[in-house]
N, C-alpha and C positions, 0 to 999 in steps of 0.2 A: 328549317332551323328549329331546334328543341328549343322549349319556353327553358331558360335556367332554373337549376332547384333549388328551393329554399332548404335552410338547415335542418327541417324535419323529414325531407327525403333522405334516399338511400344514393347511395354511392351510384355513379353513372352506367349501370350495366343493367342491361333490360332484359327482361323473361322473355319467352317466345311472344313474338307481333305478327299476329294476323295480315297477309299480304295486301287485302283488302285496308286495313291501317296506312298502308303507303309507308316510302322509305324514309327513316330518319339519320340529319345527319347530329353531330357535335358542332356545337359552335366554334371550335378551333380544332382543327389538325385533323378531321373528316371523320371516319367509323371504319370499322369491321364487320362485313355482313357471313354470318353462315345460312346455308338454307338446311332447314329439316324438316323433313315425307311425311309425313303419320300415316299416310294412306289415302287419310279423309281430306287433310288438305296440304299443302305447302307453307312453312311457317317459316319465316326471316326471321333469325335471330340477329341482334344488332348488338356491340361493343363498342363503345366510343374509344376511337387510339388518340393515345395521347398528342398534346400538339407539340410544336417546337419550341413552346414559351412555357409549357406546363414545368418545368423542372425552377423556371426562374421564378415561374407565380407561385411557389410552395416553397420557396425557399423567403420570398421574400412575406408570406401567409405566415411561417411560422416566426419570424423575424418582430412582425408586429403583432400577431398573438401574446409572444413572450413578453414584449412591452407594453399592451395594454394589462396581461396579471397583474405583473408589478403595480403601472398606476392605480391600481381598482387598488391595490392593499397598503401602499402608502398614503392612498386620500382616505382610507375607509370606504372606499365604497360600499365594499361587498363584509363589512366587518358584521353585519347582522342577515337572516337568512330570507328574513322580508323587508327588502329595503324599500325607502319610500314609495307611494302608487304614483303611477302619473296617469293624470285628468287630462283626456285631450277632446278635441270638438275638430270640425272639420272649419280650415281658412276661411273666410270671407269670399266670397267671387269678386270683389272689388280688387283682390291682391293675387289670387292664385285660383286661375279658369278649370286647370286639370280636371277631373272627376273620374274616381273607385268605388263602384259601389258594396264590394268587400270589404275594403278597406273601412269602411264605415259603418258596418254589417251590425245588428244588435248583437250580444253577446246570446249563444245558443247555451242549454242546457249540456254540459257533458262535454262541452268542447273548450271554446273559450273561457267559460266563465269558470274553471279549475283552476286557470291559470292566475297568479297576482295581476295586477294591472300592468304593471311594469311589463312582465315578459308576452301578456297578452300583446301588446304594440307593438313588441319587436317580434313577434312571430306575423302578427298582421302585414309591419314594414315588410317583413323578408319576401313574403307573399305577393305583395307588391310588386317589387323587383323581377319574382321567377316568372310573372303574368307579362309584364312588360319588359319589349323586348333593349328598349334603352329609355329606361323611367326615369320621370323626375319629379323629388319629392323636396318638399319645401317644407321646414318646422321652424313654426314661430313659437314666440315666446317673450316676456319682459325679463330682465338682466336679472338671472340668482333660477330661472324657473324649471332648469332641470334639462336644458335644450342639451349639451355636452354629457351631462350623466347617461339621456338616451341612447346617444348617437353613441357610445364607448360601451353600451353595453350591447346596443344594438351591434357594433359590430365583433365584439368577444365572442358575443353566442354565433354569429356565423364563421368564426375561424375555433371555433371547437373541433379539435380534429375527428371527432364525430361528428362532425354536419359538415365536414367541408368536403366533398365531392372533388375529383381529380381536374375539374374543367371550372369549376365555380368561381365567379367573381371574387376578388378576395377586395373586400375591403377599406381603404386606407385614408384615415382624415387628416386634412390638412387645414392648417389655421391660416385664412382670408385675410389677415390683417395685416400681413408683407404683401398680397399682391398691388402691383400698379398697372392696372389694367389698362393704362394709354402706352405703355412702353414695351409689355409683356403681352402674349394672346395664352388665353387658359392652356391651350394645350405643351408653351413653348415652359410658362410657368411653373405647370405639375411635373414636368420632365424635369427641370431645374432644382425642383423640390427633390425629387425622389432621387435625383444623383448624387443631391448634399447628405440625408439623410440614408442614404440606402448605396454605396458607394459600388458595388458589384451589377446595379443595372445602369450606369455609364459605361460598362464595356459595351464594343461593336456584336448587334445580333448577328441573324446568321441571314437578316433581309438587308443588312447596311448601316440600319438604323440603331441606335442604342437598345439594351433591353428596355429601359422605359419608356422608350418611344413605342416599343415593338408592343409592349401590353397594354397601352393608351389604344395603339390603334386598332390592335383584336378585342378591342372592349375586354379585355380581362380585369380591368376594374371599377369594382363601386368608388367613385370618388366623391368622399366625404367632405363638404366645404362648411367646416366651423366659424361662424363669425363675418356674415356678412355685414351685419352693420360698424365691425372693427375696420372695414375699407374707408380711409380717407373722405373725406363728407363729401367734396367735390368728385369722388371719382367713381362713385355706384351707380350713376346711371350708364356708366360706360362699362361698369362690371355688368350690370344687370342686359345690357345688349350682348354681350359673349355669352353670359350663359344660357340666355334665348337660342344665340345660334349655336350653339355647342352639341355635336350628337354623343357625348357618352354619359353614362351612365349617371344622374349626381342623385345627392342628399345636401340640402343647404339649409344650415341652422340662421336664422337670421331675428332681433327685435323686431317687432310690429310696426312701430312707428318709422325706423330707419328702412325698411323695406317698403313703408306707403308712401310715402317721400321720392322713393327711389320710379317707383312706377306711377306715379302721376301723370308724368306726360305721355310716354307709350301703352299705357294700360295696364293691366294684370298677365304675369308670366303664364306660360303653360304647363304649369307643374300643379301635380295634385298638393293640397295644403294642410297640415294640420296643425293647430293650437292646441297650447299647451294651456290649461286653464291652472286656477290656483291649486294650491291645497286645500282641505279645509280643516280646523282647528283639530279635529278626529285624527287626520290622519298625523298629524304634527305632535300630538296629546301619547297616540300606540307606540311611535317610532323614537320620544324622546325616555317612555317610561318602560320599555320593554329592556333596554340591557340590564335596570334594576330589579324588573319584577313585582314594580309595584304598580300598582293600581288608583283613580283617585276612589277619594272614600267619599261618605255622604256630606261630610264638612270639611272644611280648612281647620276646623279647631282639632280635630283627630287625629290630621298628617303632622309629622314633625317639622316645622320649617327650618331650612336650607334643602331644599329637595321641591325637585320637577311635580309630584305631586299636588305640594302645598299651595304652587302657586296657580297649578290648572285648574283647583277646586275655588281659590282665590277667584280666580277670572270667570269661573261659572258663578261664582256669587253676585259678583256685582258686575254684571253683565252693560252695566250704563259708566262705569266710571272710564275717561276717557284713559288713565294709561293701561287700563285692562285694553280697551281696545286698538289702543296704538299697538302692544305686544301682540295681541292677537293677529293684525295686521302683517307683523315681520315676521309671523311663523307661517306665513302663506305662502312661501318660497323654498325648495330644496338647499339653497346655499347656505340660507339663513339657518334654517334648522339644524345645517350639518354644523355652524359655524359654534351656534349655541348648544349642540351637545358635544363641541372641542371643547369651548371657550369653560364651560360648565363641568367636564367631567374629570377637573382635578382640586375641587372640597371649594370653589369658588359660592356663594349663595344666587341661584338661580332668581329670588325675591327680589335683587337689586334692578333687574329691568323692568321693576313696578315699581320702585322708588326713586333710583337718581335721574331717572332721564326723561324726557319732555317730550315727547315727541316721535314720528317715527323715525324719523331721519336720526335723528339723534342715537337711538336704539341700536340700529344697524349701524353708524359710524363709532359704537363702542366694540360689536363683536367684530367689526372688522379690524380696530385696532388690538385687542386681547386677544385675538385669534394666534397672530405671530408668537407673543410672550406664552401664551398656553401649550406650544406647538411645541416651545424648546424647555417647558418644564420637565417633559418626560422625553427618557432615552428613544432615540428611532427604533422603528421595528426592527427585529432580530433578522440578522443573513447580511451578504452582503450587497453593497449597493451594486446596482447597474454598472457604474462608469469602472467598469474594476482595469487595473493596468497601473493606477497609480503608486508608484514606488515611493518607499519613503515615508507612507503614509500611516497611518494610527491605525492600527486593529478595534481597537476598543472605540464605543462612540465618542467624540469628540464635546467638550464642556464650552460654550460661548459665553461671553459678560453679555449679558439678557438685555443690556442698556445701551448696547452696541448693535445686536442684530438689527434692531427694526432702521438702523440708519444706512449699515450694507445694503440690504436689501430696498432700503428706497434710494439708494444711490443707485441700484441696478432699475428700477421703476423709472427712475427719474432719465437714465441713461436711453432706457427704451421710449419715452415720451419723446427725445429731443430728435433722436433717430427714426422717430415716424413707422419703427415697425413693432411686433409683438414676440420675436424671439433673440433670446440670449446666448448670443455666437462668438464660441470663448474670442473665431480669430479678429472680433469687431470691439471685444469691450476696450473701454478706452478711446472709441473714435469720437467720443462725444464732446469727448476736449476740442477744440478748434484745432486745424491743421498746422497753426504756427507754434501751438502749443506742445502739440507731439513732436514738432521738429527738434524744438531746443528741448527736447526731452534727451529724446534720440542723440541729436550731438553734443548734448552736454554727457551724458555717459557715457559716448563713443571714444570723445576726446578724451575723458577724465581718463577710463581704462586706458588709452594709449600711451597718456603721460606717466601711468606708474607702470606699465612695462615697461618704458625707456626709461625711466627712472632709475627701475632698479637695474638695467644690464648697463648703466653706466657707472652705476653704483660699484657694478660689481668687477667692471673695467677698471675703472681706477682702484682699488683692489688689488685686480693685476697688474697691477702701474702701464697697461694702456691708453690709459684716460684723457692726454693730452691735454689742452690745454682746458681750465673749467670752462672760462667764458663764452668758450665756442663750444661747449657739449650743452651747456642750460640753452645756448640760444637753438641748438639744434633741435633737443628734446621739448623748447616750446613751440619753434617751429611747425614741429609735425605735430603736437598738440591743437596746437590752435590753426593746423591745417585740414587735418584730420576731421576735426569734431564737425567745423559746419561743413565740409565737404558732406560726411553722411548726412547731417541737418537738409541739408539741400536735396540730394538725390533722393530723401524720404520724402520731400515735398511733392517731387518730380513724379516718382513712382505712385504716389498717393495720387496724382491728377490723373496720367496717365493709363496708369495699370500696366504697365511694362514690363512683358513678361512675365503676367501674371502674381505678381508682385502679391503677398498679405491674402493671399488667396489658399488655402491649405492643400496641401498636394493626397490625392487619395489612391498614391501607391506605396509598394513598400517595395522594401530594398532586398534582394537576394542577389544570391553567385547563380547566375545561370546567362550565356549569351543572348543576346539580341542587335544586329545592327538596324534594325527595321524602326523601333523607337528612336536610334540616334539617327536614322535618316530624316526622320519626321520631325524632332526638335533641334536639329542642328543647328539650320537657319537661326530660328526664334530666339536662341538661348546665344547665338554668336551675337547677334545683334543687339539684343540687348545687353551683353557683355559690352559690348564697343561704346553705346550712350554711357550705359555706365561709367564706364573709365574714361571717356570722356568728360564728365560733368564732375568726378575726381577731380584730376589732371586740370583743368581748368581752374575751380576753386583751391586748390591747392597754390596753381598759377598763382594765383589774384591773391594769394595771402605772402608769398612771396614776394610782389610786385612791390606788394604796402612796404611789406618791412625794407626791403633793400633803399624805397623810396626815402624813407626814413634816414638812411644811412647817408642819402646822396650818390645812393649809385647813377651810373649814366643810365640814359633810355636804351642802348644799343644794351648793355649787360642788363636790363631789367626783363626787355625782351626774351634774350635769349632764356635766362630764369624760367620764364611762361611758356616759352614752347619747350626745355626742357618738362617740365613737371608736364605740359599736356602730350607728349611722347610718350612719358613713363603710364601716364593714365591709360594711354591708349593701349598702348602694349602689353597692358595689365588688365585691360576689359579685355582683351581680344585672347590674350591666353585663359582669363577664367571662363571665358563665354561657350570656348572647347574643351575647356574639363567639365564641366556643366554637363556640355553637351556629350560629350563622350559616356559621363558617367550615366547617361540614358539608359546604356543595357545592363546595371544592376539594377532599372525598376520593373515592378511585377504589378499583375492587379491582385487585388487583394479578391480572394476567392469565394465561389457565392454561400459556400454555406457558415462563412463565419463571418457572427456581429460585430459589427463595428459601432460604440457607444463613441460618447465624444472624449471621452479621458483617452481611449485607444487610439482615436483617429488624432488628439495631440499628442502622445508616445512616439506615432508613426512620423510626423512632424519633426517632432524633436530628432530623433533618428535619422531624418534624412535630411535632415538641417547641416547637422554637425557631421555627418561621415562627408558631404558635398562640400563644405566650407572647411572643414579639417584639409580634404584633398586640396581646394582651391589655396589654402593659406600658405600650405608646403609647399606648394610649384612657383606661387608669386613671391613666396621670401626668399624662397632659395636663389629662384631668378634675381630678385629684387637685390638682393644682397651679395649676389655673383656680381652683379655690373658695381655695385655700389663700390666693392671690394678691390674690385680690376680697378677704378679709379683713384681709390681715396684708403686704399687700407687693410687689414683684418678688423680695424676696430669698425670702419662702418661697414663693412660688408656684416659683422653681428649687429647692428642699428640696424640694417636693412632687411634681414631677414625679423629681425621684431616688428618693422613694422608693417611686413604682409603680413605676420598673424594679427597683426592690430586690422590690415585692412581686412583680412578674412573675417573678423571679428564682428566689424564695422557692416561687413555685408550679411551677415548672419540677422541684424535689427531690419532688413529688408523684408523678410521673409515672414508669414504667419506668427510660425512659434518666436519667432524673434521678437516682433510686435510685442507677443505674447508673452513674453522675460520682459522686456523692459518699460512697459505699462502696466501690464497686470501683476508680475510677479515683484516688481519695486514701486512702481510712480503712485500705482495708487495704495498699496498699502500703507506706502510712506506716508502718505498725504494725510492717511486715515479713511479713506476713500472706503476700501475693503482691508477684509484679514492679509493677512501674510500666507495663511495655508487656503489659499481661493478655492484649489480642486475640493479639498476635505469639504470647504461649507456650499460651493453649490451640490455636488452630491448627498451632505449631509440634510440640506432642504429641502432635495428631490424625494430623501426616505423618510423625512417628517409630512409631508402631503403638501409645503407651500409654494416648490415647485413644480413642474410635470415637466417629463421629458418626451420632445420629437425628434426620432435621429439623433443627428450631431447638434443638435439646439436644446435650450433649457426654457420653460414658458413660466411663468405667474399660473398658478392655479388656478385663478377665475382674472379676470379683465376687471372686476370690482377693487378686488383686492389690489390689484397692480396701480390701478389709479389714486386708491386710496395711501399707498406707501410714496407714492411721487409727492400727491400733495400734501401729505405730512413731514416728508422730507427735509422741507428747513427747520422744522421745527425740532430737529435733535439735536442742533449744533454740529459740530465734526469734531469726532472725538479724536484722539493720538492715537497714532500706529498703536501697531500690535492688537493681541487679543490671550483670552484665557485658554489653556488647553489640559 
């Protein structure tokens, strides 16, 4: 098996190998051997053939290539051409046994030490990898130290489609801090990962398994684990035994302390280890005064103050006074510095973090508050954002009230706190409401909408002097009002426990004209059945809203009865018919193909779309139905009531669904509330191209875990302002 190459090899095809060499093969999909004579000897030539995953690893290589550019240019990473060094030392043996003694190698005349420090490490890391044939490297580090800047550029420079070799590992880091390692095994989790975000490796391979499965198990990837110590306090010792017994490939970013904690009782992992050490004032001093050009001078009386200068030469003056050294102290971290050349470089006085603040904590709990307000003083970078598909939407950048973001955004902190994970899933915001809260969310909209559709077609009956009698149209139209609404109230409960039928879950195909009965073979069942709960759990509460009112009136029990098993007939018959047009409509779905990206604005587009051509079709078969019987009994006036209220029920079933969720929480409850804007997509995309987002996949993250914590716990403190916002 050939060692993997790192990104400063060549492309996988080898010059003539001496027989004597012995045969090599590719680590996936085998080789090509020629032989060629010279005379003097026999010489095997060798090509590695591509394997059966390679088409799916290069599509999904350049997939996350393209989203790591983007992050590097909306956080700045890469906005200067010597970005920070990073200081590293080898782990402790207390923590991590492994041992490289390249990896640790002094820096050689001519080779390494050309290189900045930064790229020095990731050519070292990659090195690592192509030596070893399923490595495992462990980088520690204390929170702000540059652990996530390595590992992002670490793996940019090996999907440079210059260093990426047709077989090579590609790369891909995932954020630690949604796994639950007692419920989840690593390898069942990364699969689950890569099909939410990467929607074209849940198709079936060509071995049975998904592609994600299929590249987990041919080791085709580096898998990068950010944030080991973001796992749950009680549950890293049970992560830390998976990734002991795990044979693929990792890198794990993990704090010092929350990983010594972690191995205390079983010992130190077997992964090689390196520490990230501080900065030091030098390099903190080059990197803050290099975009101006200036230099310190021999005094502070010479620099002009408000200026990075003024205050370096300040802090070499008086080298004992303790807020010199508290600031010197906060510039000993990559976050910190990147925070304070945001927070700093629009005319703010750099001088102020030697005079208003006490301390170091203190220090850093100011740039990390100014960071947000500094973020949205100037326009986002030029081009457009990632999430592109949103209709509707502002060309030109968008203008926020400045007194408003920081409380959005810790409403989305505060939302990720309560929900115990680290990423921002358009189809989950809003669950943090309590489940009784979403209900009567859900059927208090449900209802409302039903009542002014029947509202106005009774309006519009009597009109046509249809209208009969009023008394009996108001009690009909609240009837179904106040039947309607908790009937969805309820089944959103239900479907919320349950997951029935995959219920709030986003569907990752897309809708074309092209046959299939093989998909409607396969969701028939599922989508009948859960049509049938459904109209049953209708049909029933509808029952019971019935039962009330007639009880009311002194109907008999024998007429209240029948009342209830009517309406749960009609429920039934109405789950059972949409549960087959559901199902039927199976073979207008398609996979979505592998070489096109799916961002999260796209994949809810795709949502929406096959939201409403499914419920549009279901609405039309159940009113027409609905309103056929209604009609044959009682009329043309109710056979038009009855066909309003399958679109109300289609309507109804529409809040069941992701995007549904997705309308009636995020696109109303909470900007009403004041919760969030009214244009949600604009401002999270807008904060993804300001730097205080990042995006993975179909999720949105907090730029650092600092900052995420810090917007939760300042959270109450902004009050909650009123809907709306500036634009």
């Amino acid at each position: 098996m050939n060692p993997r190459r790192g990104p400063q090899e060549p492309h996988p095809t080898h010059g003539p190998t001496a027989l004597s060499s012995g045969p090599r093969s590719s680590a996936v999909g085998g080789s090509n051997y020629g032989i060629i004579n010279t005379g003097d000897q026999v010489i095997i030539q060798v090509t590695e053939a591509p394997g059966p995953w390679d088409q799916a690893a290069q599509n999904l290589a350049t997939r996350v290539y393209g989203q790591l550019v983007v992050e590097g240019e909306n956080q700045k990473i890469w906005v200067q051409t010597k970005p920070l060094p990073v200081h590293c030392r080898p782990a402790p043996r207390t923590l991590a046994i492994g041992h490289d003694d390249v990896l640790f190698a002094p820096r050689t005349a001519g080779g390494d030490s050309a290189l900045p420090k930064l790229d020095e490490w990731v050519r070292r890391m990659a090195g690592f990898y192509q030596r070893a044939e399923r490595g495992k490297l462990v980088v520690l580090g204390r929170a702000g130290s540059g652990k996530s800047i390595l590992i992002q550029h670490f793996a940019r420079t090996l999907l440079e489609p210059e260093n990426r070799p047709a077989t090579a590992q590609i790369p891909v880091i995932f954020s630690l801090g949604s796994w639950n390692p007692r419920r989840d095994s690593l390898r069942n989790w990364l699969i689950a990962c890569l099909d939410r975000d990467h929607p074209t490796l849940a198709e079936p391979a060509s071995d049975g398994s998904t592609w994600a499965g299929a590249l987990l198990g041919a080791n085709r990837l580096l898998v990068i684990l950010d944030g080991f110590d973001e796992i749950a306090d009680g549950l890293r010792g049970r992560a830390l035994e998976r990734l002991r017994a795990s044979g693929l490939s990792l890198l794990v970013t993990s704090r010092r302390a929350e990983l010594e904690a972690a191995v205390a009782g079983p010992g130190p992992v077997p992964f090689v280890g390196i520490e990230l050490d501080d900065l030091t004032l030098d390099d903190s001093v080059t990197y803050l005064l290099r975009p101006t050009g200036a230099t310190p001078a021999d005094d502070s009386v010479s620099t002009p103050p408000g200026k990075w200068a003024h205050v370096f030469n300040e802090m070499r003056e008086s080298p004992g006074d303790p807020k010199c050294g508290d600031l010197a102290a906060v510039l000993t971290t990559p976050l910190m510095v990147a925070l304070a050349r945001t927070v700093y470089a629009t005319g703010r006085d750099p001088a102020d973090l030697l005079k208003k603040f006490d301390g170091r904590q203190a220090i850093e709990d100011h740039l990390l508050d100014a960071f947000v307000p500094s973020a949205y003083e100037e326009d986002p970078p030029e081009g457009p954002t990632p999430a592109k598909g949103g209709k509707g939407e502002p060309a030109s950048p968008p203008s926020w009230d400045p007194e408003r973001v920081p409380h959005w955004l810790g409403y989305l902190a505060t939302h990720l706190s309560e929900l115990g994970t680290h990423d921002i899933e358009w189809w989950n915001l809003g669950t943090s409401m309590s489940l009784t809260s979403r209900a009567l969310v859900t059927g208090a909209m449900t209802g409302l909408l039903t009542g002014v559709a029947l509202g106005a077609v009774t309006g519009l009956l009597f009109g046509l002097g249809l209208g009969g009698a009023p008394d009996q149209a108001a009690i009909a139209v609240l009837l179904n009002t106040l039947g309607i609404g908790p009937a969805f109230a309820l089944m959103h409960v239900i479907m919320s426990k349950l997951k029935v039928g995959g219920a709030f879950t986003p569907s990752r195909m897309r809708l074309r004209l092209r046959g299939g009965t093989r998909k409607v073979r396969d969701s028939f069942l599922p989508r009948v059945r859960a049509g049938i709960i459904g109209g049953l759990i209708f049909g029933a509460v509808l029952g019971a809203g019935a039962v009330v009112y007639y009880a009311i009136l002194g109907a008999t029990p024998l007429f209240m009865f029948l009342m209830f098993g009517n309406s749960l007939t009609i429920g039934l018959g109405e789950g059972l018919a949409g549960g087959i047009i559901v199902a039927l409509l199976a073979a207008l779905e398609d996979a979505i193909p592998p070489e096109e990206t799916v961002s999260w604005s796209v994949l809810l587009d795709r949502n929406r779309t096959t939201v409403l051509t499914e419920m549009l079709a279901l609405a039309v078969v159940i009113g027409l139905g609905y309103g056929a019987l209604n009609g044959l009994f009682n009329g043309p006036r109710a056979a038009l009531e009855g066909i309003t209220v399958g679109l109300a029920i289609g309507g109804g079933l529409c809040t069941l669904t992701a995007w549904g969720r997705w309308v009636v929480l995020v696109r109303v409850w909470l900007p009403l509330t004041g919760r969030l804007p009214w244009r949600v997509r604009t401002f999270l995309d807008d904060a993804y191209a300001r730097g205080v987002l990042r995006q993975s996949g179909a999720v949105h993250q907090f730029r650092h875990a600092r900052l995420r914590d810090r917007l939760a716990a300042t959270y109450p403190q902004h009050g909650r302002p009123t809907a709306g916002e500036h634009s």
